[in-house]
C-alpha positions in Angstrom: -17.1 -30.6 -3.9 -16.5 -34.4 -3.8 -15.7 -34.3 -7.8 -13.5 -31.0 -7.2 -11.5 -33.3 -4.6 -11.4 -36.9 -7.2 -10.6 -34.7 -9.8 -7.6 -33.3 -7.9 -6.1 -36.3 -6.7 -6.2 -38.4 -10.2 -4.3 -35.0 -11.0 -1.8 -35.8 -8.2 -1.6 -39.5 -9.4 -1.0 -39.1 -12.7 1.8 -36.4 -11.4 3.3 -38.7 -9.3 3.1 -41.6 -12.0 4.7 -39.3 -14.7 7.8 -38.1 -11.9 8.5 -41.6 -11.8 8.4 -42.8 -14.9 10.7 -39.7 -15.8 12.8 -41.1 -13.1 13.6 -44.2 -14.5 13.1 -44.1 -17.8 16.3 -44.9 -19.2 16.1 -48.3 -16.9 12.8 -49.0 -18.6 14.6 -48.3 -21.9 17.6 -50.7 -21.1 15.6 -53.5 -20.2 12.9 -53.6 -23.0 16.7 -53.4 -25.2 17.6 -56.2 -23.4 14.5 -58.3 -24.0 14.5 -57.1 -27.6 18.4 -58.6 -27.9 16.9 -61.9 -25.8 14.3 -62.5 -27.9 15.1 -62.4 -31.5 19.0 -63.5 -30.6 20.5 -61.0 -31.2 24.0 -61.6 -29.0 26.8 -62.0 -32.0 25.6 -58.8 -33.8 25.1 -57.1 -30.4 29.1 -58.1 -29.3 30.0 -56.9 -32.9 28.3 -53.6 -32.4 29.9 -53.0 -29.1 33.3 -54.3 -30.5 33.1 -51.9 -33.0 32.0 -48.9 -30.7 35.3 -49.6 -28.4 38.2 -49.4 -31.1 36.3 -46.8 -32.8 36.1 -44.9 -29.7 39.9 -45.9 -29.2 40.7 -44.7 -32.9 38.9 -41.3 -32.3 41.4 -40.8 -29.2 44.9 -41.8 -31.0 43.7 -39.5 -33.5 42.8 -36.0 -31.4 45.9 -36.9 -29.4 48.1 -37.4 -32.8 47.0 -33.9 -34.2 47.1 -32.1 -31.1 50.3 -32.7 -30.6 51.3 -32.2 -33.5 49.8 -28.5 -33.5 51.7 -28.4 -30.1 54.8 -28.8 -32.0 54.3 -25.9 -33.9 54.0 -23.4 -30.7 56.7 -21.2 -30.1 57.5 -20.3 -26.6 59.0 -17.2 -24.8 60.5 -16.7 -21.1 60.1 -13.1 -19.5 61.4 -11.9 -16.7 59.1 -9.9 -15.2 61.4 -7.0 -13.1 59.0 -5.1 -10.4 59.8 -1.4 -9.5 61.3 -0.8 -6.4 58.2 0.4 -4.6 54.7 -1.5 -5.6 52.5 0.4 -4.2 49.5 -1.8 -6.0 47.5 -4.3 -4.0 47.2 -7.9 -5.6 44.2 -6.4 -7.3 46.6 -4.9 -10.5 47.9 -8.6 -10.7 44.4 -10.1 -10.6 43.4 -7.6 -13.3 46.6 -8.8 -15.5 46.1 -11.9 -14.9 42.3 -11.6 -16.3 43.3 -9.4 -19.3 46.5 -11.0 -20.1 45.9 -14.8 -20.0 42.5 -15.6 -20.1 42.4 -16.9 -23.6 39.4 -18.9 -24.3 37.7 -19.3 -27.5 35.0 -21.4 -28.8 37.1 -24.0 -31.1 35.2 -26.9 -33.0 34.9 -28.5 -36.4 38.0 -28.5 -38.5 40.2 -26.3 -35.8 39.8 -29.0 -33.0 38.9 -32.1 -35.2 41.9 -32.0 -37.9 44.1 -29.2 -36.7 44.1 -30.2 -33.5 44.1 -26.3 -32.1 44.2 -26.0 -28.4 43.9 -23.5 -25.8 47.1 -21.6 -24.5 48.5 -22.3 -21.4 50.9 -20.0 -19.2 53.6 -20.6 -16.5 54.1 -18.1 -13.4 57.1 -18.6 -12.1 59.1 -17.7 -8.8 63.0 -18.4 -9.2 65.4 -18.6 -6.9 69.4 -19.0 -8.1 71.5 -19.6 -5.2 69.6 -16.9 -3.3 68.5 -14.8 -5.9 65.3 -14.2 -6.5 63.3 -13.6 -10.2 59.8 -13.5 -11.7 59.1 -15.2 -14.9 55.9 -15.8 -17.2 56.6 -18.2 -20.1 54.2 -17.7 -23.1 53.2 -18.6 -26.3 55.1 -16.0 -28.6 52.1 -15.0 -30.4 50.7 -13.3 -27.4 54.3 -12.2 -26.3 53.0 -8.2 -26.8 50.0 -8.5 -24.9 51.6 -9.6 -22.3 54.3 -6.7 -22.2 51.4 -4.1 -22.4 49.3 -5.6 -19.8 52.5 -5.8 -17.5 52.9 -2.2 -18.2 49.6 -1.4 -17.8 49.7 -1.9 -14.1 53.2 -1.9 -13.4 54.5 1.3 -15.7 57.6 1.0 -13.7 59.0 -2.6 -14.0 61.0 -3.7 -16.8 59.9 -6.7 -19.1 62.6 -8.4 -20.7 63.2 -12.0 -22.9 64.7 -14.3 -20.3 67.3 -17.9 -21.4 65.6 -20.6 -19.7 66.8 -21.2 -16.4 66.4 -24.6 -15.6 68.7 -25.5 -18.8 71.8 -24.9 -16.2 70.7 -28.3 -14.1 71.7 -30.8 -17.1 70.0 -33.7 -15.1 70.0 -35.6 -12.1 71.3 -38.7 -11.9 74.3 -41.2 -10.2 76.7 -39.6 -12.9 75.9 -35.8 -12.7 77.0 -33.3 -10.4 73.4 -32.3 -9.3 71.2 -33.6 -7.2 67.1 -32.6 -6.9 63.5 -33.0 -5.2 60.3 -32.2 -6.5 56.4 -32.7 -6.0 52.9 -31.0 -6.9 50.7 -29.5 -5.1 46.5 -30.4 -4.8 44.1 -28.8 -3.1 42.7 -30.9 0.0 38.9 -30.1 -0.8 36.7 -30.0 -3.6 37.5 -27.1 -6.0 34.9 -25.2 -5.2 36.3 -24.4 -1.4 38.6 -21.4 -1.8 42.1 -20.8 -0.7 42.5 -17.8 1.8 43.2 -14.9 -0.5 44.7 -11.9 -0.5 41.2 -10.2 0.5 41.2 -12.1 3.9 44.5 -10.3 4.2 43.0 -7.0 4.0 45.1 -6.0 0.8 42.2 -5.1 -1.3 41.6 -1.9 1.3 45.6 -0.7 0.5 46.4 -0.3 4.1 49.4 1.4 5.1 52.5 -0.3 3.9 54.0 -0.8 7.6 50.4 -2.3 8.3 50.5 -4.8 5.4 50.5 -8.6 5.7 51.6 -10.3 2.3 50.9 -13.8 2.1 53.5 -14.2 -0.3 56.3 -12.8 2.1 57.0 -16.1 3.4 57.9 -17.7 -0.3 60.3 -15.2 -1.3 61.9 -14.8 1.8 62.2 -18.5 2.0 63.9 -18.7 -1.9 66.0 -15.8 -1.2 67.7 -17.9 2.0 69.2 -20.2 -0.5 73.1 -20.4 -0.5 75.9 -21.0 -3.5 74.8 -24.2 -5.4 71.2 -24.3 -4.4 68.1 -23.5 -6.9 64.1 -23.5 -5.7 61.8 -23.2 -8.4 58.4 -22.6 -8.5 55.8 -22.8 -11.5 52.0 -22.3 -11.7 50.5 -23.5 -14.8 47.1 -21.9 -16.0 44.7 -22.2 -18.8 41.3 -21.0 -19.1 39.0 -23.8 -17.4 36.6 -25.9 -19.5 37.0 -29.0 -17.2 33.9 -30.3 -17.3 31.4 -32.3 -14.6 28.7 -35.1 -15.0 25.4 -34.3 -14.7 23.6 -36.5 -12.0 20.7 -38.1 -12.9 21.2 -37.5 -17.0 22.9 -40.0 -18.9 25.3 -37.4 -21.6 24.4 -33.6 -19.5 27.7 -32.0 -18.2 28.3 -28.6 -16.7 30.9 -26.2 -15.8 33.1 -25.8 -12.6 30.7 -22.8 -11.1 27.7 -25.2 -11.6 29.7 -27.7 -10.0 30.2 -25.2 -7.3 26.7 -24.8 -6.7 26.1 -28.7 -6.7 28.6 -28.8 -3.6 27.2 -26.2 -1.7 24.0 -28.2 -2.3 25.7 -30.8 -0.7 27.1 -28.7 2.2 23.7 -27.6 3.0 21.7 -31.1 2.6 20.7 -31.4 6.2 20.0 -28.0 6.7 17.4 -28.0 3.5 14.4 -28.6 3.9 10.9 -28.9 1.2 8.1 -28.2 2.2 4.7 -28.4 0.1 2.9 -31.5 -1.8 4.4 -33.4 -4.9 7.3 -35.7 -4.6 8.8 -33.3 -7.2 9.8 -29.7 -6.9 6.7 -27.7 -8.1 4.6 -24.5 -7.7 3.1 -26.1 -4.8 6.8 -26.6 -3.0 9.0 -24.2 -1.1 12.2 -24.9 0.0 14.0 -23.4 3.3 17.6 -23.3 3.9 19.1 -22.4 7.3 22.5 -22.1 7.0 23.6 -22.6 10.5 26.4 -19.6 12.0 29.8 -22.7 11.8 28.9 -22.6 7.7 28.0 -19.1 6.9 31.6 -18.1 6.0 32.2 -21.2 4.4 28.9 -21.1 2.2 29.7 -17.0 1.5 33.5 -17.9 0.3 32.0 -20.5 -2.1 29.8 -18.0 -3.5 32.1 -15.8 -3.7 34.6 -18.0 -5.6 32.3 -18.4 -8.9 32.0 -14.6 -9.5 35.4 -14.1 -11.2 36.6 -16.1 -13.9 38.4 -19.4 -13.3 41.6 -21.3 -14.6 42.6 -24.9 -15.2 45.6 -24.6 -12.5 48.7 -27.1 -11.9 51.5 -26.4 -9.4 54.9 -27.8 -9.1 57.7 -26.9 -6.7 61.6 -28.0 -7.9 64.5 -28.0 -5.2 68.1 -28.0 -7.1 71.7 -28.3 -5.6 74.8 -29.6 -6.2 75.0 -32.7 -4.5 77.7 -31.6 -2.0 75.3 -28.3 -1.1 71.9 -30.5 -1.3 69.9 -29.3 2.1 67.4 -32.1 3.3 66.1 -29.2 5.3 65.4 -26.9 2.4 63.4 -30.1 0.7 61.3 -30.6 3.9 60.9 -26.9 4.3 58.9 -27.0 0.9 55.8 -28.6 2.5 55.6 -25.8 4.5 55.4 -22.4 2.0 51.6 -22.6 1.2 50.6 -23.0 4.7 49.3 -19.3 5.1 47.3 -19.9 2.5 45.0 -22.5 4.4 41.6 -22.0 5.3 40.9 -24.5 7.7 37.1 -24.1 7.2 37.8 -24.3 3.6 40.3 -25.5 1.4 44.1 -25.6 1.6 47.2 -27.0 -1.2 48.6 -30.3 0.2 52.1 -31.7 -1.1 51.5 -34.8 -3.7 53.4 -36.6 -6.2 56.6 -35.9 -4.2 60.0 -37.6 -5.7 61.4 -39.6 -2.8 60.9 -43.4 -1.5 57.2 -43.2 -0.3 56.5 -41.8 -3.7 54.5 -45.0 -4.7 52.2 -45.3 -1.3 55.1 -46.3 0.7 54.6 -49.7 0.9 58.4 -50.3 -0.7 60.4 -47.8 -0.6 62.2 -46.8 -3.6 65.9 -47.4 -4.3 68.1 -44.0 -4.5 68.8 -44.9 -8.2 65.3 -44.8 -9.1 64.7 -42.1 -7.1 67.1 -39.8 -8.8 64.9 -41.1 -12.3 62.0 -39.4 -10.2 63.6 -36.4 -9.6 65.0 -36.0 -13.7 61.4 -37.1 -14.5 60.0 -34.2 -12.7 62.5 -31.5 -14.0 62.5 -32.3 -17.6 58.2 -31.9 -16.6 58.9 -28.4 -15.0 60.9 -27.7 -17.7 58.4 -28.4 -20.4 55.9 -26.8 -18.2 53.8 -29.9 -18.5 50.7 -30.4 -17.2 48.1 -30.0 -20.0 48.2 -31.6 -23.0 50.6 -34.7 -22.1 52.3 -37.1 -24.1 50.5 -40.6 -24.1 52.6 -42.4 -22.0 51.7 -40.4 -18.7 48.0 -41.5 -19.9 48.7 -45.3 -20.5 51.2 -46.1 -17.8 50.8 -44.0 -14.6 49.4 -43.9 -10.6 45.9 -43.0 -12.2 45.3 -46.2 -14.5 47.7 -48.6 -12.6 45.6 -48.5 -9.4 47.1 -49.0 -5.6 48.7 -51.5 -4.5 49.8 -52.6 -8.0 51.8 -49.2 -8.9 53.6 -50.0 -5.6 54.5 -53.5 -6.4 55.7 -52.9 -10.0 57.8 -49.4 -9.1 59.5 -52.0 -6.4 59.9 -54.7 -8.0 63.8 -55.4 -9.1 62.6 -56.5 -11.9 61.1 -53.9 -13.7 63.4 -51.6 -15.5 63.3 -47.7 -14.7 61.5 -46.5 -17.7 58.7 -48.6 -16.0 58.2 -46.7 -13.6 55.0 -45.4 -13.6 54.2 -42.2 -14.3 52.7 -39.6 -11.5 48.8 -38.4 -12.5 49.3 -34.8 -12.5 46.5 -33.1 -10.7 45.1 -30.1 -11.9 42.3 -28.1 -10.5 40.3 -24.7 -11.2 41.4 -21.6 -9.1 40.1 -18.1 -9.8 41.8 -15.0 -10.6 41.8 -13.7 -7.0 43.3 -16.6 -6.0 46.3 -17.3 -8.7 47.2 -13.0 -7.7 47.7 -14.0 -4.4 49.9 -17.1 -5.4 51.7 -14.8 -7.8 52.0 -11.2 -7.7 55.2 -8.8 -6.8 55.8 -8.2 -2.7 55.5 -4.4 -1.5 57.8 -2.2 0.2 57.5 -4.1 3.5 59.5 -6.7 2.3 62.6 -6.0 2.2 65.3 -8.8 0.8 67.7 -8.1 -1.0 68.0 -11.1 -3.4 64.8 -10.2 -5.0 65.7 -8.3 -8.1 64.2 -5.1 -8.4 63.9 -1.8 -10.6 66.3 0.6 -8.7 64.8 3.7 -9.9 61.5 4.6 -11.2 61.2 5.1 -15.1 58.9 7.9 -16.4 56.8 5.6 -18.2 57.2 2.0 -20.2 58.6 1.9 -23.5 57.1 3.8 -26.3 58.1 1.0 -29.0 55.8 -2.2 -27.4 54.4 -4.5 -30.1 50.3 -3.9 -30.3 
């Protein structure tokens, strides 16, 4: 019995010696690198090597920017105003199923398409317009996938018209001491991690179709709002999606990443840490562990949304909201109100979207506030961005010269400084961040009968059926 007992504790040594030494290997690895460097002086080559390692690494960058780019170029893009029917009698659930069919466009590029063509994922723009009161729905796509997007309208809207749009924002020239307009922008960022979900249009009870007199539309608020606008007033709002492939560092392995819904699962990890706990022998988790969560009754709704989250398919998501007026209609009240439209989607056990990068004098951490001039250059930046739809895929000077690589207070300094011409200003770090589809439908999807404004532009009477001529 006494062997039986030795026998199993050099076991448990030697598995506790090999957990550790798994541990730390790669600091193991560093120093005996070190001492190898030390000893047979090795330091020039060494400082050549890494030299050589940086501008390569550089090199590699300027060149997958240069070709993407230049594949950008070559994209053609279409506006289409999106008309609903007069009576949607479809929950959220036929946007989230558009939305899923229509622009989820991933594909596993590599090798000459993404390393000399430069070929990149498309990106889409839902947009909510408002022209002096008057409300419209735009999606601006690629033109190669201008058809599927027609049919998949049609598919769950057979009544609402489809049709190719001018661009809108081409009516605002720019803003600036000179022009006749005046303008306010800023993004919007989530105030959590990504993997705490907005409130939806499920928390609403519109997945259960209730009675339309019965129904509470989150999105009420938001056109109501844009349709108050008077004579020489625009609000626009955007929501820029591509399929997600943002990627996350692995703890504890030196080049392992993973996906947004294992990142998900790391967080409620983290939510849960002090109510885990592991039970069994071994310092490591083994057949002779078992671990016990108790998730206690303040978390449980929390814990289920997060679950809940990574079973539909998620997008790389920015959001931008653009006030424009002429400068003697320009409403400081309309610009404050803007805060305020995503508030019913906050979830205060949650996650909730939280104003950022807005174009006024605290726009550089407020610790000098901006002159009007250069806040005007704010305001032109962000509406040639909105009109470019820009949020992937950026030009190199928002990477080299902006609030994410000139770090607080120096960004405040230099934007303040009366020295410093305006085009250095630095640029804003757009923020983008993964939504799913049940979440981007209830940002964006066409209000029921209970809303009734009359700015929003609807189909007056019902059509048989959609076209018979769309492109397959």
């Amino acid at each position: 019995m006494a062997d039986g007992e030795n026998t199993s504790g050099i076991e448990s040594i030697v598995k506790e010696f090999y957990a550790i030494i798994k541990e730390i290997w790669h600091v193991l690895a560093i120093l005996l690198f070190i001492y190898l460097i030390w000893h047979f002086n090795l330091i020039n080559g060494l400082l050549f090597l890494i030299g050589l390692v940086i501008l390569g690494r550089v090199a590699w960058i300027f060149w997958i920017h240069y070709i993407q780019q230049d594949f950008i170029s070559g994209i053609d893009f279409a506006l289409l105003e999106i008309v609903p029917p007069r009576d949607v009698l479809r929950s959220p659930k036929a946007m989230e199923l558009f939305i899923t069919n229509a622009l989820y466009h991933m594909s596993n590029k590599g090798g000459k398409e993404e390393y000399w063509q430069g070929a990149v994922w498309f990106w889409f723009s839902l947009e909510i317009a408002s022209i002096e009161g008057q409300v419209h729905f735009y999606i601006r796509t690629p033109t190669r996938v201008q058809g599927l997007i027609e049919t998949q309208i049609y598919a769950q809207y057979p009544q609402s018209q489809v049709k190719v749009a001018e661009d809108y924002t081409l009516a605002v020239d720019e803003i600036s001491p000179e022009s006749a307009w005046n303008g306010w922008g800023c993004e919007f960022g989530l105030d959590k991690p990504e993997a705490y979900p907005i409130r939806t249009y499920v928390d609403f009870g519109l997945d259960k179709d209730p009675k339309e007199e019965f129904k509470v539309d989150p999105i009420s608020p938001v056109i109501e709002f844009f349709g108050s606008l008077q004579k020489g007033e625009q609000m626009w709002l955007q929501i820029i999606v591509t399929p997600s492939k943002k990627t996350y560092r692995t703890h504890g392995k030196w080049f392992a990443t993973h996906d947004w819904v294992e990142q998900a699962r790391v967080e409620v990890k983290k939510l849960l840490k002090d109510y885990t706990s592991i039970k069994g022998k071994g310092v490591i988790l083994g057949a002779d562990a078992r671990v016990e969560v108790r998730v206690p009754a303040f978390l449980d709704n929390t814990v289920k949304a997060m679950n809940l989250k990574i079973t539909k398919i998620g997008f790389d998501t920015g959001i931008r909201v653009f006030y424009a007026a002429k400068k003697e209609a320009f409403n400081m009240s309309n610009r404050r109100n803007v805060r305020l439209i995503f508030r019913q989607y906050a979830k205060p056990d949650s996650n909730q979207l939280n104003r950022i990068n807005s174009t006024q004098a605290d726009a550089y951490s407020g610790i000098f506030g901006l002159s009007s001039k250069k806040i005007m250059i704010l305001a032109n930046r962000m509406l040639n961005e909105y009109r470019e739809r820009a949020f992937f895929h950026l030009p190199l000077r928002h990477h080299v010269f902006s609030k994410h690589t000139i770090v607080w207070p120096l960004e405040s300094i230099i934007s303040a400084s009366v020295f410093v011409t305006p085009f250095f200003l630095p640029y804003f770090h757009h923020k983008t961040f993964v939504l799913n589809v049940e979440e981007l439908a209830t940002l964006w999807h066409f209000p029921g009968q209970i809303l009734q404004v009359p700015t929003l532009e609807r189909i007056e009477s019902k059509e048989a059926s959609p076209p018979t001529n769309l492109p397959i």
